[in-house]
C-alpha positions in Angstrom: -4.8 17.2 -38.4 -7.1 18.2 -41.4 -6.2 17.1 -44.8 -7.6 17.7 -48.5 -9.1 14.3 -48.3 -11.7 13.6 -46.1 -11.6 9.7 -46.2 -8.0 10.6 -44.8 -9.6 13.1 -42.0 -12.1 10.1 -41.1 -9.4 7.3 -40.8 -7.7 10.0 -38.2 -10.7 10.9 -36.1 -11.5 7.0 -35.5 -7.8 6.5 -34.7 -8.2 9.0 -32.3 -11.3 7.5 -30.8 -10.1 4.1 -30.9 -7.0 5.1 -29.0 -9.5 7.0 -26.9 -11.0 3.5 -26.0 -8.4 1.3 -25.8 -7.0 3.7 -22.8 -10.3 3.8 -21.4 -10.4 -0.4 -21.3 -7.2 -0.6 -20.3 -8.3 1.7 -16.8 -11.0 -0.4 -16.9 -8.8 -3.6 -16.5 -6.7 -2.1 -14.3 -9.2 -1.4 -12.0 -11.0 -5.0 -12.3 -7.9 -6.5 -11.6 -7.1 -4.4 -8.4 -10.4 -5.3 -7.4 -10.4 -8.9 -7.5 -6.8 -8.5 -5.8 -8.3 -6.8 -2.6 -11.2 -9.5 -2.6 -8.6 -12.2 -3.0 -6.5 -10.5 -0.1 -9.3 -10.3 2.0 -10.1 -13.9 1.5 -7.1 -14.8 3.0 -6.9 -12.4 5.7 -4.0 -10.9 4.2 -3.1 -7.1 5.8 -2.2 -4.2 3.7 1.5 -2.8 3.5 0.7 0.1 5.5 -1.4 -1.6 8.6 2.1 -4.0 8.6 4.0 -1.1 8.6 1.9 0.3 11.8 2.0 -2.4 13.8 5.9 -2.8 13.2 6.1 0.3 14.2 3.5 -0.5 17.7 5.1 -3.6 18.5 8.8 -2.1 18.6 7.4 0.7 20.7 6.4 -1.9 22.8 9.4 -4.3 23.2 11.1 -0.9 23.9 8.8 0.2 26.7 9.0 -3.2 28.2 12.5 -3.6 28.1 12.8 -0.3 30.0 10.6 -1.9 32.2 12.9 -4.4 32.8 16.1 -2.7 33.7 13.8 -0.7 36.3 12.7 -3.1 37.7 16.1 -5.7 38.5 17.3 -5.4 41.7 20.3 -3.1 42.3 23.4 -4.5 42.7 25.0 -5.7 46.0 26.5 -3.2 48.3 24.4 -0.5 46.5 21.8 1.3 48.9 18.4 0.0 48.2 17.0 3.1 50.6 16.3 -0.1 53.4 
């Protein structure tokens, strides 16, 4: 924007910079903030979303693997040939 008045011209160009640095600070916080989340997380031995998510994932896995193992391995039923 360029005006007749240059007073006018310098009000908008340290708008613009000021709006320039508030977005910058408010990164800035952003970033602080997320920080001293993850230290705090870490303090408590808290795990991420995503390592929960993969050991769900593991741990059903398992429990299916074993309950497989399970049913293979009760004996058969009577009267059924057990290949004796």
């Amino acid at each position: 924007m360029h005006t007749q008045n240059p007073f006018l011209d310098e009000i908008a160009k340290l708008t613009t910079a000021a709006a320039g640095l508030a977005q910058a600070a408010g990164e800035e916080a952003k970033a602080a903030f997320r920080a001293q989340g993850d230290r705090f997380a870490a303090e408590l031995d808290l795990i991420r979303r995503d390592e929960f998510e993969a050991l769900k994932a593991e741990i059903a896995a398992l429990r299916s693997e074993v309950a497989a193992l399970k049913a293979s391995a009760q004996p058969s039923a009577p009267g059924t040939s057990t290949g004796e």
